[in-house]
N, C-alpha and C positions, 0 to 999 in steps of 0.2 A: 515760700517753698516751691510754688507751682511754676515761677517762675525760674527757679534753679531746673526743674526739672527737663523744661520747657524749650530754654537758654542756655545754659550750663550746662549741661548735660553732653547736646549734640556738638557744644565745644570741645568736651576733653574726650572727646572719642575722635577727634582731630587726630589723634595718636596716640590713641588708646582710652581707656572709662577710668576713671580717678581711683588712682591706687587710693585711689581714696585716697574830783573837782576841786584838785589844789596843785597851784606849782611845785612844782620838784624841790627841794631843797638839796642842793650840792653835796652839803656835808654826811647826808645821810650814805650815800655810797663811800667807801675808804678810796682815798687817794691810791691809785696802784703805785709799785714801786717800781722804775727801770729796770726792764727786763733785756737782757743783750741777746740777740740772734741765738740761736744753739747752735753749737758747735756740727753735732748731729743731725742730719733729715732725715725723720723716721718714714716719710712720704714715701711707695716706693717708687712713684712717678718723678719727684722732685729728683730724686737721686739716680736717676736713668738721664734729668736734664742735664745735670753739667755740672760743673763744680762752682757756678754763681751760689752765693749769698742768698735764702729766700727775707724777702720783706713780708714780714706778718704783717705788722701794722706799717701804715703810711705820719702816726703822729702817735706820740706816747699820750696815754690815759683814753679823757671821751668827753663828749659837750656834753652837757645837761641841756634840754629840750622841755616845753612843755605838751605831755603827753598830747599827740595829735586828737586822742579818742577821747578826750576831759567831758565835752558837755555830753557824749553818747551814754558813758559807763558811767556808773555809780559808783565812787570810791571816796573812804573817806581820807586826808590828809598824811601822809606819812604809809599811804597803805601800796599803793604804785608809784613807780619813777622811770622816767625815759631819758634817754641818752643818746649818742651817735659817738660811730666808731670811725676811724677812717683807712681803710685798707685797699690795696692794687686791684682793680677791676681782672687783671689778668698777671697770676704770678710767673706765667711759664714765656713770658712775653716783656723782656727791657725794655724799660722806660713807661712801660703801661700809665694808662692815667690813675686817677686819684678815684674814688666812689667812697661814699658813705653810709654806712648800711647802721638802721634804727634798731632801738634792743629796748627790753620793756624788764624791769624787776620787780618783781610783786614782796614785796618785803614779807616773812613770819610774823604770824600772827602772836603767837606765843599763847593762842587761848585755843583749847579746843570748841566744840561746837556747842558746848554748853556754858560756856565762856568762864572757865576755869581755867588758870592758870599752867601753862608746860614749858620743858624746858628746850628752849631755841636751841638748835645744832649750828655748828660751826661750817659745815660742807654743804654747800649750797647744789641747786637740782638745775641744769640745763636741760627745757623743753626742748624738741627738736620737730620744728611743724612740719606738718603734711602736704598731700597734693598731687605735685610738686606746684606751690604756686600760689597756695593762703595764706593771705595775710594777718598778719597778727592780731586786727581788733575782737574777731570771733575768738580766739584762744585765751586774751584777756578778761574777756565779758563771761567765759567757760570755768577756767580754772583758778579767777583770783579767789574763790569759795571753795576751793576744791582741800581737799584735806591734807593734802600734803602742806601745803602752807600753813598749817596750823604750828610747824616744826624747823618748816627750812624756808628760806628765801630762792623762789622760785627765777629764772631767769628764761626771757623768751628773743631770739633772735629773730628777727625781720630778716631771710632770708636774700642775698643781693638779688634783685632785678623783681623784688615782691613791694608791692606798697608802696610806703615811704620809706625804703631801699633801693626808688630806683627802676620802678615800672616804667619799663619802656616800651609795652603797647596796651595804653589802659584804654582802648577804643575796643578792643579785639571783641567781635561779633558785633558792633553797634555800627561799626563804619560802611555805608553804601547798604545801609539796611536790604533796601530793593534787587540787590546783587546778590544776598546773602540767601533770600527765601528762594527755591527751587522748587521744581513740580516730581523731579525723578531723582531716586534715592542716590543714586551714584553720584548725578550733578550735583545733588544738598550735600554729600560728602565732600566733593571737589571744590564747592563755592568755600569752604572749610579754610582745603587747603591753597587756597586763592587768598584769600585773610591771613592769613597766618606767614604768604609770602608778602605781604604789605606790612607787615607788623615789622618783620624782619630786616627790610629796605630799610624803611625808616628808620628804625634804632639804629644800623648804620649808619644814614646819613645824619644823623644828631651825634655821631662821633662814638658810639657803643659800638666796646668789642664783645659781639654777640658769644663767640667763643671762650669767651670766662664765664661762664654760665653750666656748671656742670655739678655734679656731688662732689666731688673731690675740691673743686674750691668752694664750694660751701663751707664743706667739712676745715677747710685750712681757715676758713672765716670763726668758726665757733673758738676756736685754738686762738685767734687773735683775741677775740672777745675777752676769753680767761685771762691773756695775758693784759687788755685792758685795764681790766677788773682787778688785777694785782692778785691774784687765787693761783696757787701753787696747782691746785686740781680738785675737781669739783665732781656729781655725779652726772651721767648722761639718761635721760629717759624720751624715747622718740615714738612716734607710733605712726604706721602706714607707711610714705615715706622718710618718716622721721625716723625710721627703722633702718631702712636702707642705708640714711644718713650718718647715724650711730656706728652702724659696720665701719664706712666710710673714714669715721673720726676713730674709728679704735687705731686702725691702720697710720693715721694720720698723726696722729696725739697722745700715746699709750700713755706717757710718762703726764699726762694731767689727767687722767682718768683715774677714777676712786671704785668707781662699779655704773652698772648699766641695768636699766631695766629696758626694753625692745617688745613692741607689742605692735600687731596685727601686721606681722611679718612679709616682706621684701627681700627676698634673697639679694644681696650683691650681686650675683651674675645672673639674677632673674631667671632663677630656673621654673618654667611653667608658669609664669606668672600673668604673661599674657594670654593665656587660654580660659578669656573670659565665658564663653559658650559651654566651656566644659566644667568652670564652675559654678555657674549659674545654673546647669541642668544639676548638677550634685545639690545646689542649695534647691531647687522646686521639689526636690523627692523629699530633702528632709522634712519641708513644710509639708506636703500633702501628706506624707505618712505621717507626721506627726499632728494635721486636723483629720486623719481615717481612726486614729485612737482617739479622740476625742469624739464620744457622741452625737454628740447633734450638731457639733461640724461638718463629721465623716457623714452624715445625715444631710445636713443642709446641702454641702460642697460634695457631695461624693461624684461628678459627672467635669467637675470644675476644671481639673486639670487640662485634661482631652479642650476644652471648650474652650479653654485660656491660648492654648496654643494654637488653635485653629483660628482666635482671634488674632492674634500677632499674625498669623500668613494672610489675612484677611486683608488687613490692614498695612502688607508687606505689596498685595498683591492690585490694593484700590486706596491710595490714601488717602485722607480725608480733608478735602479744599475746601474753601471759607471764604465767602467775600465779606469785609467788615469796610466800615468808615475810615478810607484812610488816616493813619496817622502816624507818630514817629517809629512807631516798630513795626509797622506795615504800611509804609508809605505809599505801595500803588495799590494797597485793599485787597491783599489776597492773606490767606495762611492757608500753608499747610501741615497738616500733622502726620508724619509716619510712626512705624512701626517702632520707633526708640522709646516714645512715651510710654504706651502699652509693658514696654518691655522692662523699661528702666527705673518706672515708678517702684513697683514693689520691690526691685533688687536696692532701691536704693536704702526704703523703708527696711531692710535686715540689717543695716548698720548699725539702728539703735535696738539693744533691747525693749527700751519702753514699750515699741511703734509696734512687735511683733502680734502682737493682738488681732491688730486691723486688718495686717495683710494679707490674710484668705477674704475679709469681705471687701476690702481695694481690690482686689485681683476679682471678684465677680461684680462689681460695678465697673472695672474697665472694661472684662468682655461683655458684660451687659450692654453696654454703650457701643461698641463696636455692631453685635450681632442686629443692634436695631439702628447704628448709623446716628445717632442721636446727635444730631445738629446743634439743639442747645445748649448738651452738654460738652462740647468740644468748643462752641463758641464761648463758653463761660470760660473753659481755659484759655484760650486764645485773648480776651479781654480783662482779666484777673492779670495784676500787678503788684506781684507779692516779692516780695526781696526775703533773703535766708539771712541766718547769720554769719556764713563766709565766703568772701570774695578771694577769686582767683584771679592770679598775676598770669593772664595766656602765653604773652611772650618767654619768661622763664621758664615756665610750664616744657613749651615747645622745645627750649635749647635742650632741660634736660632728657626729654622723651629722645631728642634726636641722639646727642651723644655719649650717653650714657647706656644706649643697646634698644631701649623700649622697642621702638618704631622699628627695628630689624631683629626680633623676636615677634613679635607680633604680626609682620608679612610673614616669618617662619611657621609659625603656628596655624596660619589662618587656612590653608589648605585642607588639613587634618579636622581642624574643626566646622568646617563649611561644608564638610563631606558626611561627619557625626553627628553634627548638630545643627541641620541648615537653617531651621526657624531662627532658633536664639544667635545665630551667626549672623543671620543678614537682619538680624532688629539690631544687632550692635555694629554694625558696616559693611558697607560691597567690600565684599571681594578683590574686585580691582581695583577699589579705589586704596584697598589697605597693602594689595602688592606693589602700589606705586610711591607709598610712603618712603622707603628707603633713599631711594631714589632722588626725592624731594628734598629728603634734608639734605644731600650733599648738595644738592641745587644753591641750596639757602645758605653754604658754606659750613654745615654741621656735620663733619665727619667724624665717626666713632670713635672712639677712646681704644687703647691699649686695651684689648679683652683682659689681657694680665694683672692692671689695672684691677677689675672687679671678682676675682677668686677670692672664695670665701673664706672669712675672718679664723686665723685658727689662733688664740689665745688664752691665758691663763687666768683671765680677768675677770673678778667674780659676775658673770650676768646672768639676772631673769630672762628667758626666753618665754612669753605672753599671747596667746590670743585667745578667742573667743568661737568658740566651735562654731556659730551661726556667721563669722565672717563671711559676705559674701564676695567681697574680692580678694582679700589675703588670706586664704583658710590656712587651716590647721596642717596638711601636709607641708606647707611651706615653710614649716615654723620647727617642724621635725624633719624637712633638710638640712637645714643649717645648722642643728643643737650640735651634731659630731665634732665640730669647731671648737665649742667653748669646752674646755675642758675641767674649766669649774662652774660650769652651766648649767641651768634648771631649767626644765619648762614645765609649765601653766597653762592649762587650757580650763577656761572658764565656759560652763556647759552652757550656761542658757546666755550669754552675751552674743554681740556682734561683732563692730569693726571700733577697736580699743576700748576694749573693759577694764585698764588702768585707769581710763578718765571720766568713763562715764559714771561705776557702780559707784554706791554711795560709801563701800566699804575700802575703796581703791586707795584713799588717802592713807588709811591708819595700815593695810599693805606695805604702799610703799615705802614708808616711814618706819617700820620695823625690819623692811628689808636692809632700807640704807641705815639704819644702825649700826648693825652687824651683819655686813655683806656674805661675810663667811660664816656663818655661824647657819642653824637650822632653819629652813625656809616655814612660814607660818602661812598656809594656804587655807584655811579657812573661808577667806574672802570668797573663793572660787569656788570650793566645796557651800558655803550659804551664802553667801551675798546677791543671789539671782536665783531666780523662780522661772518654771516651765510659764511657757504663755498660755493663759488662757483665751483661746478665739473666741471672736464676737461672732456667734451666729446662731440664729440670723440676725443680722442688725437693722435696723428701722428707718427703711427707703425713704427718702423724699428727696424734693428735689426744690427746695425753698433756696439754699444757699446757691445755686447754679441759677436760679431764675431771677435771683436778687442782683448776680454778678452783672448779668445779661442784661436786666433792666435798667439798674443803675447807672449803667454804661451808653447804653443805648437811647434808653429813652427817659430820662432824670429826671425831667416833671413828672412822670406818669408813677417813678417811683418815688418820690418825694408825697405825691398825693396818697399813691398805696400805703404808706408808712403812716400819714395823716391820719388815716379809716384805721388802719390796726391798732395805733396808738390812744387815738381819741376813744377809740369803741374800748380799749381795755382801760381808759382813766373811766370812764362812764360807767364799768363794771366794779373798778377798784373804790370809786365814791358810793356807789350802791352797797358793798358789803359793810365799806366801814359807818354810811349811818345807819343802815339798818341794828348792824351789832351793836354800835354806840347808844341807838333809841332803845336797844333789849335789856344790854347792861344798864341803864338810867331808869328805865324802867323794874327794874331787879332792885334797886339802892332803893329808888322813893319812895314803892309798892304802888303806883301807877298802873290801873287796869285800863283793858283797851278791849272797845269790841272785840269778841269771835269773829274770825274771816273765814273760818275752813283750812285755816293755817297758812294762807297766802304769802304770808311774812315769812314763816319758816320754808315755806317752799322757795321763794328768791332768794335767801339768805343764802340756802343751802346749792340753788343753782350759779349764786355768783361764786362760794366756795371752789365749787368743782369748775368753775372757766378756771382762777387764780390758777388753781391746782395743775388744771392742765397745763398750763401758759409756763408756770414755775415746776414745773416737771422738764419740761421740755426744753426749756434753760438750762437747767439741772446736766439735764443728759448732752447737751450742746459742747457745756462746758467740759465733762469729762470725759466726749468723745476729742476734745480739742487737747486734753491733757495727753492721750495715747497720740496722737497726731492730727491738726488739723487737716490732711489730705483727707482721712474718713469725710469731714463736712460734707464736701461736695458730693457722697455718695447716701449719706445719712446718718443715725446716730445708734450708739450703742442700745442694744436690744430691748434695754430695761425702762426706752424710751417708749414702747410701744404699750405701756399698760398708763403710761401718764395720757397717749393717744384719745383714750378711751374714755379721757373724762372729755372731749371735748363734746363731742356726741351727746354725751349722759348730759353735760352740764344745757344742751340744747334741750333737749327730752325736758329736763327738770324745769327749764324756766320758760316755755310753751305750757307745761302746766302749772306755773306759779302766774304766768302774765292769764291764763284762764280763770283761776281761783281767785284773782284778784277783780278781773272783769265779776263774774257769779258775784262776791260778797262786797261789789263796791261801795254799796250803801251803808258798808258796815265800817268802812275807811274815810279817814278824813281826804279832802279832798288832795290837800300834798304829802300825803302817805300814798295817796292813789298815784297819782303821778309820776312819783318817784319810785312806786315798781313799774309800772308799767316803761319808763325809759330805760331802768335798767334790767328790764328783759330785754327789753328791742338792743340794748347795747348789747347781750349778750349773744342773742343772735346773730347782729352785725358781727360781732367777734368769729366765730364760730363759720358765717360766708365766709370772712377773710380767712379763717383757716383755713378750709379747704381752698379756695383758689390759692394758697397758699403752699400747698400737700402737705399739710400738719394734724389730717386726721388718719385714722388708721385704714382707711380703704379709701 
């Protein structure tokens, strides 16, 4: 994740912040049937081109593949199938070549979640993924559990020019690393767009028409797919830009469309959607008022806001350089980190509801880190190598930010916001660098689309309109511009989710499956009225800084932490064989009636001191683990709150066994000699534990 953050991040703000193990068996997909051209293009672009014939498809039906992601994912037999389609890389373009674009069907399960039998539907669900520019294995690895398959046979399109459809710059940000790291925020934007004109060359000169890379041939790709698939019409459900894409295919496709569900909203002509600064300042107000009602948040964090933002200008205004041991990702030893990290971390954390928890005490360990400059913990991020679970296709990315409007809305906007909001404006890009984007893309041959093209969708077609009031890049006004459109449209705003709370909540499945029942019939909102709970924040949560000195070490200097791990581990098997003879000789001693000298209780004092090390050691795991459940980004900051009473035994358990290795010393003569011995090591092991914990920061002061 730190790595998306890190990486990914200051990529899709290249032009703009991210709208956010068995072969296939053949037969299990139906043979489609010969589909002829339609008479009619309902496209309204198609029908402004000419009176040519469009080619859907390039070949009737589709190859069976075996799924590229088989040893990744976990599926059983008959549960997913891959295919390839083959349709015109550019339909607005005779004689275009040929491309092949990857599609994944997760087949109905027919059992709900308690493996009870239900009845399969006949109208299958097209996902429609996000981005623009993720590729399919994250959405598979996401949704083949997801609960809508428990009813219908899920279907996921690999997007052209995503993946294994066709990625034509799978280098983007890795190429000439040394080119890419800059010391001045405008220059790190421009090396940006300096990549991003390499990405584009090349796909060129490997013979891609960069110019079919748009929504609208997307949208005409999903249209082939069904006809692929032999399905008269099937459901649409997209979320982020798979929302965008949905409008796109209404336009496109009406007569295969059954209904739609659309969540975490993209207007078709992107109305305000790139005024990232203006909704990021809307999502900090709802968070801080929303930990000012919360007691001992608005207690702990009540100064945090002010302090958060004075660290982004901080950090806008002295960035933070790094010499490390060259290597592939910083090949002449330098890094640097700006103001995007600070900024981008917790906006990103609003996506999930889960994460919402953390994000007031993330947001005071990053200004924490800033206001003291904290060298170790920036080199921790810098040498942490952490991969997400979705990758981005940059070059597709780019064609459609470029002509599909992104990239000139966003120079529109950035004056207004860089005036309103200049913190949060210049941690998500210069100014100049983002007035020159337009510009760029015609450089690169991406000239905009018909505006008329993306006017928004006015139709009769039953669709959920969805999001998540805490979206922080598609909010909720977004979703209530476009509803006047649908004229048999609903929307849904889910109070405590983020960014698509159709796929994340656990209630989302048995939703959508009651919707797409009965499209028209009465909507059952439930889900979004209980399916999600207000957050409750961590605060304050339980500082240390073990996992940042481990990344550091590790990296750094790998004997030194090989040996460290040696002393913590041996010192805690040293602890763990002390409690269990000691309790093994008490319990044996309780069966046989075996008496033993008086010591003054020395026995019961080790016992009870190796208790309380276990206790703490397994406390502190405890809370490890379920600060890693809300998200592991907290780690590196510390662990939830509840961590800091397990703190407490380590100390005690020191106290305790300094007076058991005493009272054992006092009543030696009263101990056999290898009862003596064997407390006496496992105090000293106890204490050895307990050094390592604190050089470690795993005690409570």
């Amino acid at each position: 994740m730190l790595r998306i953050i890190s990486t990914l991040l200051p990529a899709l703000l290249l032009l703009s912040l991210a709208v956010s193990a068995q072969d296939m068996e053949p037969e299990l997909i139906p043979e489609p049937e010969p589909e002829s051209v339609p008479d009619e293009i309902t496209d309204i672009e198609l029908e402004r081109a000419g009176p040519e014939v469009v080619e859907w498809l390039r070949a009737e039906g589709y190859d069976t593949v075996i799924c590229p992601f088989r040893k990744r994912i976990d599926y059983d037999r008959g549960e997913i199938e891959c295919g390839l389609i083959r349709v015109p890389e550019n339909r607005e373009v005779e004689g275009s070549r040929t491309i092949e674009l990857h599609f994944v069907r997760i087949n109905a399960r027919g059992k709900d979640e308690d493996g009870n039998e239900v009845e399969t539907r006949p109208d299958p669900v097209i996902y429609l993924t996000g981005g623009p520019g993720v590729t399919v294995e994250g959405y598979v690895a996401r949704l083949k559990d997801h609960g809508l398959v428990e009813k219908r046979d899920l279907y996921i399109l690999e997007q052209r020019g995503i993946g294994h459809s066709g990625d034509f710059c799978p280098f983007f940000g890795d190429r000439n690393r040394a080119d890419y790291i800059r010391e001045d925020w405008d220059e790190q934007q421009r090396a940006l767009f300096e990549q991003a004109g390499v990405c584009v060359e090349g796909a060129r000169d490997a013979g891609v028409d960069v110019t079919g890379y748009h929504t609208f041939e997307n949208a005409r790709d999903v249209k082939a797919l069904r006809m692929a698939m032999g399905l008269d019409e099937w459901n649409i459900w997209g979320i982020s830009y798979g929302s965008v894409l949905g409008q796109a295919y209404m336009k496109v496709d009406p007569d295969g469309l059954r209904s739609a569900v659309i969540d975490a909203i993209v207007p078709l002509d992107l109305h305000d959607l790139m005024r990232i600064p203006h909704w990021h300042t809307r999502n900090l107000e709802m968070l801080f008022a929303a930990c000012a009602e919360q007691d001992r948040c608005g207690r702990v964090y009540g100064d945090l806001q002010e302090r958060y933002m004075n660290a982004i200008a901080a950090m806008s205004e002295q960035p933070i350089i790094l010499e490390v041991e060259p290597e592939e990702r910083y090949p002449d030893g330098r890094v640097v980190f700006f103001q995007d990290l600070i900024a981008g971390l917790p906006f990103s954390l609003l996506y999930e509801e889960s994460t919402h928890a953390a994000i007031p005490a993330i947001i005071h360990g990053l200004t924490r880190a800033v206001e003291r400059r904290d060298e170790r913990f920036f080199r921790a991020l810098a040498l942490a190598d952490m991969d997400g679970g979705f990758g981005v296709s940059m070059g597709m990315a780019i064609a459609v930010r470029c002509m599909d409007g992104y990239v000139d809305r966003w120079a529109e906007a950035s004056p207004d916001d860089f005036r309103d909001y200049p913190v949060l404006a210049n941690a998500f890009a210069s100014l100049d660098a983002v007035a020159d984007t337009p510009e760029l893309c015609r450089e690169f041959g991406f000239e905009p689309r018909d505006p008329a093209q993306f006017e928004l969708v006015e139709t009769d077609l039953p669709v959920v309109v969805a999001n998540g009031a805490w979206d922080p890049i598609t909010p909720v006004p977004l979703a209530e511009y476009i509803l006047p459109g649908f004229s048999n449209g609903q929307l849904v705003v889910f109070p405590h989710a983020g960014h698509g709370p159709t796929r994340s909540l656990d209630c989302a499945g048995d939703f959508l499956n009651t919707y797409f029942d009965d499209p028209t019939g009465e909507l059952d909102t439930s889900c979004a009225e209980e399916g999600g709970e207000e957050a409750r924040y961590l605060a304050p949560y339980f500082r240390t800084n073990a996992v940042v000195r481990g990344i550091v070490m590790q990296q750094e200097k790998p004997e030194r932490f090989r040996n460290q791990m040696a002393w913590g581990g041996g010192s805690f098997g040293l602890v763990l064989l002390g409690f269990l003879s000691i309790f093994s000789a008490w319990v044996s001693r309780r069966f046989n009636g075996t008496r033993v000298k008086g010591a003054g209780g020395a026995r019961f004092v080790v016992l009870l001191a190796t208790a309380l090390a276990l206790a703490w050691l397994a406390g502190l795991a405890g809370a490890a683990h379920a600060t890693s459940e809300i998200t592991e980004a907290l780690l590196i900051f510390g662990l939830a709150p509840w961590a800091m009473w397990f703190a407490w035994l380590g100390p005690l358990a020191l106290l305790v066994a300094l007076a058991g290795l005493i009272q054992s010393w006092r009543y030696r003569e009263r101990i056999a000699l290898g009862s003596r011995l064997g407390l006496w090591l496992t105090c000293l092991a106890i204490i050895s534990l307990n050094v390592f914990g604190m050089a470690w920061d795993l005690w409570p002061i």
